[in-house]
VOGU-3710 file (C-alpha; in Angstrom, 3 decimals, decimal comma):
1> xxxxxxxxxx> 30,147/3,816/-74,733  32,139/5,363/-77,150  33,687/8,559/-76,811  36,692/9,049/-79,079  38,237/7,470/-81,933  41,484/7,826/-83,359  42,030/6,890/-87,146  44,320/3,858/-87,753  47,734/4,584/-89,621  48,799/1,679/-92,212
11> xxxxxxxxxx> 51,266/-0,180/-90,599  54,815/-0,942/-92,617  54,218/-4,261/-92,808  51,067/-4,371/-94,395  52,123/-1,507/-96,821  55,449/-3,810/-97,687  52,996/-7,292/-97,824  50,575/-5,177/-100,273  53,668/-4,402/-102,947  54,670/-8,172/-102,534
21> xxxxxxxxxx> 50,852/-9,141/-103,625  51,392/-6,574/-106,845  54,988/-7,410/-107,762  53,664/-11,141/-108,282  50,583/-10,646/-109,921  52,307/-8,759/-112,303  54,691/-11,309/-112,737  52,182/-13,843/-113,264  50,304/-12,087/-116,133  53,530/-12,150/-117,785
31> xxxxxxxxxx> 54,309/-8,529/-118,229  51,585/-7,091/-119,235  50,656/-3,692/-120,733  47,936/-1,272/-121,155  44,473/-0,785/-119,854  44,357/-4,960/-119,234  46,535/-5,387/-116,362  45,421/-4,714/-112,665  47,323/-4,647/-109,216  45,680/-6,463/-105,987
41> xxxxxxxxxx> 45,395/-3,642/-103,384  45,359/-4,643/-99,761  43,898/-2,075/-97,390  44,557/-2,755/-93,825  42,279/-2,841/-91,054  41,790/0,516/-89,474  42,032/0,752/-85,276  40,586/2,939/-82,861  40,886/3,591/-79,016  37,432/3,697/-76,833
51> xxxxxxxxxx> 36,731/5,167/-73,458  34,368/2,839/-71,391  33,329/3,503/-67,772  32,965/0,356/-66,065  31,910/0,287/-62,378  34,945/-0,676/-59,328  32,609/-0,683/-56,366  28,417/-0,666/-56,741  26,128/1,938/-54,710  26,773/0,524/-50,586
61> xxxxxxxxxx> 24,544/1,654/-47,660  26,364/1,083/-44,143  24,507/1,586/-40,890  26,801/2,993/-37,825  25,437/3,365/-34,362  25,897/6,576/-32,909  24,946/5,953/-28,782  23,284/8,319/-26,980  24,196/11,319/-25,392  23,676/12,409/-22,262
71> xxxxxxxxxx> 24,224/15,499/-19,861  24,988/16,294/-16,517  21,989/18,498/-14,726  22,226/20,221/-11,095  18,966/19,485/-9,032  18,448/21,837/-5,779  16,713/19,091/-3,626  15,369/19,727/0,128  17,267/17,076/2,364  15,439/18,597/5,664
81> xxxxxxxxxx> 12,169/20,777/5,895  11,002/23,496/7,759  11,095/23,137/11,545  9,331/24,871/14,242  11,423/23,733/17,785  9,081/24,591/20,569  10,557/26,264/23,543  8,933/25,902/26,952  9,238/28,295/29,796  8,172/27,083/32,829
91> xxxxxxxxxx> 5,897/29,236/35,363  7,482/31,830/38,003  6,214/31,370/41,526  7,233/33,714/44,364  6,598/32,708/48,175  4,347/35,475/49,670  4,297/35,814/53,562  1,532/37,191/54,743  -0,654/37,915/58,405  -3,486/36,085/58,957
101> xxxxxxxxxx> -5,816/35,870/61,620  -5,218/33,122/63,566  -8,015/33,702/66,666  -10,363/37,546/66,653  -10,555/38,979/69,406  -13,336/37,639/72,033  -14,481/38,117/75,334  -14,427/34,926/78,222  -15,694/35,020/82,024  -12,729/34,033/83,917
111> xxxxxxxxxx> -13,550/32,892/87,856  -10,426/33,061/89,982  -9,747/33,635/93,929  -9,090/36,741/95,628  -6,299/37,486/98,613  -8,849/36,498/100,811  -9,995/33,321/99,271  -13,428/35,073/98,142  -14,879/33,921/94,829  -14,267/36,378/92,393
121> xxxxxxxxxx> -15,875/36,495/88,677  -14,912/39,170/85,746  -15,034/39,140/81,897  -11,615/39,185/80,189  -11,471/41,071/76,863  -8,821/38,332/74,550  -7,138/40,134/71,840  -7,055/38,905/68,657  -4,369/36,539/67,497  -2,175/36,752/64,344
131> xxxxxxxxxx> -0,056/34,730/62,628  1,863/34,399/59,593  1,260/32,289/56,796  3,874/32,104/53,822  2,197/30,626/50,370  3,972/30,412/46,800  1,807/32,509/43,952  2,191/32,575/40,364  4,266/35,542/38,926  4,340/34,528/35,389
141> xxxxxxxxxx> 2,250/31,687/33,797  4,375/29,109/31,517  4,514/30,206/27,759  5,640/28,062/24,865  8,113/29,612/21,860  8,465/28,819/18,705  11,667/28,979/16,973  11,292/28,265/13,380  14,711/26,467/11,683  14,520/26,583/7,278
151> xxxxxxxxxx> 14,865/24,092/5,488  17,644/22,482/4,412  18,347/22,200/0,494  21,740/20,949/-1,519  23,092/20,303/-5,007  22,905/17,142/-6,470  23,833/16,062/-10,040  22,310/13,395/-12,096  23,148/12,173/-15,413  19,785/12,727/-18,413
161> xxxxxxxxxx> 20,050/11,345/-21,807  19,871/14,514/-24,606  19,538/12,080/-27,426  18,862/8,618/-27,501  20,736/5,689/-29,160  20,539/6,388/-33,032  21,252/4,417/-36,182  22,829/6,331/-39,129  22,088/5,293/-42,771  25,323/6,490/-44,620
171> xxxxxxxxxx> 24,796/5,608/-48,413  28,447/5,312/-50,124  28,084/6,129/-54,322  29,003/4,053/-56,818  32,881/4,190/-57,567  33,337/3,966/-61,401  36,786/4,339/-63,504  37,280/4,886/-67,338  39,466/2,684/-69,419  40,522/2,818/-73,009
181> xxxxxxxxxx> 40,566/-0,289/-75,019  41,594/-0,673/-78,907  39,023/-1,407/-81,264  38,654/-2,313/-84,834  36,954/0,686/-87,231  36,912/-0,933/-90,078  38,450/-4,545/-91,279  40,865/-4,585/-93,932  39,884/-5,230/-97,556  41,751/-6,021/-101,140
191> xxxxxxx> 40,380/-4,914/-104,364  41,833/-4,723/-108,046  43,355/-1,259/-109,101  43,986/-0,355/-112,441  47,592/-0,652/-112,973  49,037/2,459/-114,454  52,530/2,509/-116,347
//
């Protein structure tokens, strides 16, 4: 591409090369005069600088794994449940004494011997006989309780992945530079010139 030019300046040596060209022409056509004589003009070439952009490194793509990410959580997990312990009274007995009849009272016809040896028959009232008689009675029956214990629960930590395992398309432009090189405008020519004197 071109972008600028710069106009070529006639270079000493061509300019000295061009009067050397004249000075023996004009020599060779033996001096001569007037509107017949004609010098050999040499124009040099004329020179130019360019800017071109040329590219270092093409267009790249590059793929870079970024792993995954993960984060700590707290869990409240139960490690025991709810309990009911049972608590069991036994029964209360008590010994009771108490008077019972052993024999009632009763009559019996008792035959015994007087002084004199005579037969003798009466009735003989008994009293009633009593005794006592212990036995063990229930005060309070046996009962169950319930005590009830919570449940248990702690703090545990696991590790869960936020983001999984990704691959990243970076795309890297083109890396391009600009140079400047010579180039030729226009060649050089020669062509006749009147000669004036």
């Amino acid at each position: 591409m071109l972008r600028s030019l710069s106009s070529g300046i006639i270079t000493a040596s061509s300019l000295a090369a061009a009067l050397v060209l004249g000075a023996s022409a004009a020599q060779a056509g033996g001096g001569c005069r007037g509107s017949a004589c004609y010098n050999l003009v040499n124009t040099p070439p004329v020179y130019g600088t360019i800017d071109e952009t040329y590219q270092v490194r093409p267009a790249q793509v590059q793929r870079r794994v970024v792993p995954a990410e993960y984060e700590s959580v707290t869990d409240t997990v139960m490690i025991a449940p709810e309990r009911r312990i049972p608590h069991h009274r036994a029964a209360v007995y008590e010994t009771v004494t108490e008077k019972v009849l052993v024999a009632p009272a009763s009559r019996r016809w008792e035959v015994t011997r007087d002084a004199w040896g005579n037969t003798v028959g009466c009735w003989v009232d008994v009293p009633a006989r009593y005794g006592y008689q212990s036995r063990r009675v229930e005060v309070s029956p046996a009962t169950v309780d319930y005590e009830t214990v919570p449940a248990v629960y702690t703090q545990r930590q696991r590790q869960v992945m936020v983001r999984p395992t990704q691959v990243v398309r970076d795309e890297i432009p083109a890396v391009y530079e600009t140079r400047q090189r010579q180039v030729m405008v226009s060649p050089g020519s020669q062509y006749w010139s009147r000669a004036r004197y």
